[in-house]
N, C-alpha and C positions, 0 to 999 in steps of 0.2 A: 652371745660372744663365745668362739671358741678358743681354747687353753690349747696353746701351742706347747710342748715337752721337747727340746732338743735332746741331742747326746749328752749334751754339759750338763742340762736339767738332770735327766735319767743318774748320770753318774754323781752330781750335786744332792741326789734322793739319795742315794746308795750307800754316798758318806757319810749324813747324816743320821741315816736307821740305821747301818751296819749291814754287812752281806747275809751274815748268818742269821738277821733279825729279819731282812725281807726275806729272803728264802723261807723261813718258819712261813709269814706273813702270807705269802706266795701260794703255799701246800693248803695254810687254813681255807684260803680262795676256791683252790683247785677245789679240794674235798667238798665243800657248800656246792658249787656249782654243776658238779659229779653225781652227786646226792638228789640234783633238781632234773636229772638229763631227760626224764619225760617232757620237761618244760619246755625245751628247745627243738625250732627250726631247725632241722642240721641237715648239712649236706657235705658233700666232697667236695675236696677244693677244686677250684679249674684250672687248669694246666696248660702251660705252651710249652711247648719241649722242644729243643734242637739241639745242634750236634754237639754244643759248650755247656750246656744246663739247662735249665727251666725257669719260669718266671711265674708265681703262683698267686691268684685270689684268693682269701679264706673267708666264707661270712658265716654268718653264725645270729640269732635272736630270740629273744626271748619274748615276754607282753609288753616289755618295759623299754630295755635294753638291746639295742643293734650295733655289732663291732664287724669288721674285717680289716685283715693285715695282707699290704702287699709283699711278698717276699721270692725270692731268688735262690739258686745255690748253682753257680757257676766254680766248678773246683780250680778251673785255673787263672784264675782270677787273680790270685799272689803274685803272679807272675805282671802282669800291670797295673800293682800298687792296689787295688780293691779285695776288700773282703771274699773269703766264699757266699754266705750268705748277708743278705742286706736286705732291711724290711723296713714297715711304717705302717701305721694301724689307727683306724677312726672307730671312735665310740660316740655312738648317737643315741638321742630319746623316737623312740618307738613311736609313742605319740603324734610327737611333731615332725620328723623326720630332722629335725636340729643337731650337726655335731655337736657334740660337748668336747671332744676330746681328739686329736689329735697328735701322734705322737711318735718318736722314733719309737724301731722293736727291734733295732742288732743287737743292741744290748740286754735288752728283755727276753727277745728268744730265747740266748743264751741261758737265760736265770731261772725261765718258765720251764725250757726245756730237762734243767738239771731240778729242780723241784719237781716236775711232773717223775721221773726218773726215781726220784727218793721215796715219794709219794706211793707208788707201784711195791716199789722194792721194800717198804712195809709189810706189805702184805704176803711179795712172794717170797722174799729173802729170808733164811732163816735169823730169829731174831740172835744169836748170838753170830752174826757175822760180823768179822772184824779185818780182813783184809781183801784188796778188789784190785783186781790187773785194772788197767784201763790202756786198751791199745787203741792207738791214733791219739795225738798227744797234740792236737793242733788247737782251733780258738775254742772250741768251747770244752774242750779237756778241765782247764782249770778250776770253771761253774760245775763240771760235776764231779769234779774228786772236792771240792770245797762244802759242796751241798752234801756228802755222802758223808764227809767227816766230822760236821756240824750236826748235820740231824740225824745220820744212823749209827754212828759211833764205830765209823771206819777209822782202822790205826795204822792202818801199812797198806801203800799205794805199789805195785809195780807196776812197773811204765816199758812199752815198747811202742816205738814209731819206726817206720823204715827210714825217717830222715830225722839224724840224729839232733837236728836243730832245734824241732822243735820239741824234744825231747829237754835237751837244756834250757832253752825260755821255761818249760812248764815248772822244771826243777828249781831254775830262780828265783818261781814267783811263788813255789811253795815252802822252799826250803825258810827251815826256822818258824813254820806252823806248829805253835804245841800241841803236841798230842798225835805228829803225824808222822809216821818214816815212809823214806821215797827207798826205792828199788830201782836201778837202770837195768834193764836187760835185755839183754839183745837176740829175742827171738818172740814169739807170740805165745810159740810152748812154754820157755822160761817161765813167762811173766803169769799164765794162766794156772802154774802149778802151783799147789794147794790155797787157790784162792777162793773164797765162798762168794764173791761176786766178779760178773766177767764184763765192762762197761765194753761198749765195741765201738767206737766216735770217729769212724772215718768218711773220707770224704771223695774217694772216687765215683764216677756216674759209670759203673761197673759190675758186673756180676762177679762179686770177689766170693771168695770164702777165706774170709778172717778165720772163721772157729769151724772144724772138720771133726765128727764124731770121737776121736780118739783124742781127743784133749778134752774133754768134758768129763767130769768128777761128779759123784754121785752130790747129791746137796746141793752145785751152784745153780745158785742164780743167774741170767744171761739176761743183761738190759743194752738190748741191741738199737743202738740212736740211730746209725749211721745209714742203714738201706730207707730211703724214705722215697721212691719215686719209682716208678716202672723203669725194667732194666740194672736196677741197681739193688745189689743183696750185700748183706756180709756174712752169714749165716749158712752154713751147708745143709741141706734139705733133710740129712740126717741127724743135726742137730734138733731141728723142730719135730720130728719123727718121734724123739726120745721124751717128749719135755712137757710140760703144760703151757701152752701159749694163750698169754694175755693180748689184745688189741686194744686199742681206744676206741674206735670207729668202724667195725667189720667194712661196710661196705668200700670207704678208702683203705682199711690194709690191704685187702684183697686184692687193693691192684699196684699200692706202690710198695710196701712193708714186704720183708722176706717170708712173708705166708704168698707173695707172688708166685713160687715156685711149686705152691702143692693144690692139688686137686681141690675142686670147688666144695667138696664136701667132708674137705680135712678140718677138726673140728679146731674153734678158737674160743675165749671166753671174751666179751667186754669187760673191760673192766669195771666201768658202773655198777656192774651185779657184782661185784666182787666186795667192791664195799660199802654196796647196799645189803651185805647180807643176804644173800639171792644165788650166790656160785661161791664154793671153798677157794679159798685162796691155794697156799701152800699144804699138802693133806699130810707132807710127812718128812722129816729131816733128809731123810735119801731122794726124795724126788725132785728132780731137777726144770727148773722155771724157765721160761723164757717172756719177757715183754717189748715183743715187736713192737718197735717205737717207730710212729711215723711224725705225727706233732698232728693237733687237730684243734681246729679255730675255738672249741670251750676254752683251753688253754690260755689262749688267745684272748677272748671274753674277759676272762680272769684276772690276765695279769694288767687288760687296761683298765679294769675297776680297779685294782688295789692301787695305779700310777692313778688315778683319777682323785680317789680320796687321798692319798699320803700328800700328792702338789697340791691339793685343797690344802688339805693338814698346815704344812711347811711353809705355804706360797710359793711354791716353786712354779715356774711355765710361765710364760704369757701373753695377754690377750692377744688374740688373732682373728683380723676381719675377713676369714673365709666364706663369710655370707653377708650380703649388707643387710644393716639396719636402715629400716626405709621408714617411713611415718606413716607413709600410705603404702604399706605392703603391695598394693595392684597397679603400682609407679614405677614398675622398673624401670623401665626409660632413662625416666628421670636421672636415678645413677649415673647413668652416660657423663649427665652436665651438659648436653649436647643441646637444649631447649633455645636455650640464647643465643647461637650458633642456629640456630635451625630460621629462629626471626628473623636473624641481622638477614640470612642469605636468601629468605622473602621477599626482604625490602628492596634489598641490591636487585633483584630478578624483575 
């Protein structure tokens, strides 16, 4: 039988472990599964592209364990009542080929993505950073200035969107956080200045340049979410020129991540080696990071194992006959119900 997880489920989990306990939760996953990445099947996602957005496969396996998430990112999407992005993801036994899991990932994205985010920013960020512009202030703004102030010991957010709306939703939903002061400002430079991290979360299918060489400070960090698909950057070529670039996945940054822009033989680090030990993280308080973030199906992997055990845990989800239960597995037929229907219409002939 497979374990159906709606949205209510997902946010029914969330309540009861708390954000800033699954988000821990989340990172412990990521890292174990990061730690194993010789172990994995991997490949790039496949892509349909047109002129609105994209609609993506992710798969991903291991000896045990097979997951893929379907997901989207269509930006103008607000505009008739739907999300930018919107996903769903099966985790199955390897073995048998049996789902187990089944399960929304709008929600999850969001949380994977701002965990996978924290996770990096470990390593490149300097450890005494304590304030982060975050420009683009839209749905998953919230998931990672929350993940940032919970597990990195981010204290001061400045915030800039070109639409000052969602500027205010973000500052609603944070304001009266202990331990956190919000900054509204009204330019990308403002908000960039003396920040030791630079979140970039926007959501055009455009070749933008959010951040242009001359707003970059010796030291920051840059955890670029936003450019994830061919055609679409937020990063000026001279900004990765300057920096140490992390990938999750070389052969998918390469073609949707704002390492799009440079030459096949512009040098990038996995991250895997980073914290396997295997490639320096950050080598020195002046040099300046970048983790071209695309999202990549371990991710993915990750966050349905931890939704798989915690709804075990909880009892959250449930059952779903996505597969029948047959007695004689080689009867499919039979399922129909169609057998006594097929006599009666014998006799009558």
């Amino acid at each position: 039988m497979t374990t159906l997880l709606t949205t209510q489920d997902v946010a029914a989990l969330v309540q009861r472990v708390g954000l800033p306990d699954l988000l821990r939760r989340l990172v412990a996953y990521l890292e174990a599964d990061y730690l194993r990445w010789a172990e994995f099947d991997k490949t790039p996602r496949v892509a349909a592209h047109s002129a609105d957005g994209v609609i993506e496969l992710m798969p991903i396996a291991d000896a045990r364990l097979y997951s893929f998430k379907y997901v989207n990112g269509h930006p103008k999407n607000h505009r008739v009542g739907l999300p930018t992005v919107m996903a769903f993801g099966v985790l199955a036994d390897v073995a048998t080929g049996a789902p187990a899991l089944l399960s929304e990932l709008t929600l999850t994205t969001a949380m994977r993505t701002a965990a996978t985010s924290v996770m990096v920013a470990r390593r490149l960020a300097r450890p005494d950073s304590r304030v982060m512009a975050l420009i683009g202030n839209g749905a998953q703004s919230e998931f990672q200035a929350l993940a940032f102030h919970h597990l990195l010991g981010i204290r001061e957010l400045r915030l800039f969107d070109i639409d000052p709306a969602a500027t205010a939703r973000l500052v609603r939903h944070l304001d009266g956080t202990p331990g956190l002061s919000l900054t509204v400002c009204t330019s990308t430079a403002e908000a960039v200045r003396g920040a030791d991290i630079v979140t970039t979360v926007t959501a055009d299918k455009a070749q933008a340049t959010i951040l242009t060489p001359d707003l970059i400070e010796p030291g920051m960090h840059v955890n670029g979410v936003g450019g994830d698909c061919p055609g679409k950057t937020e990063l000026h070529r001279g900004v990765l020129e300057m920096a140490r670039v992390v990938v999750e996945y070389e052969p998918q940054s390469r073609v949707e991540g704002d390492v799009q822009q440079m030459p096949a033989d512009f040098p990038v680090t996995e991250f895997w080696r980073v914290l396997a030990g295997e490639a320096p993280g950050r080598e020195s308080a002046a040099q300046v990071t970048v983790f071209d973030s695309v999202g990549f199906a371990l991710e993915d992997f990750s966050a349905l194992r931890l939704l798989h055990d915690l709804s075990t845990q909880l009892g959250l989800g449930a059952p779903l006959d996505l597969v029948p239960s047959m007695a004689d597995p080689k009867n499919l037929f039979g399922e129909l119900g169609l057998t006594g229907q097929l006599h009666a219409a014998l006799k009558a002939a």
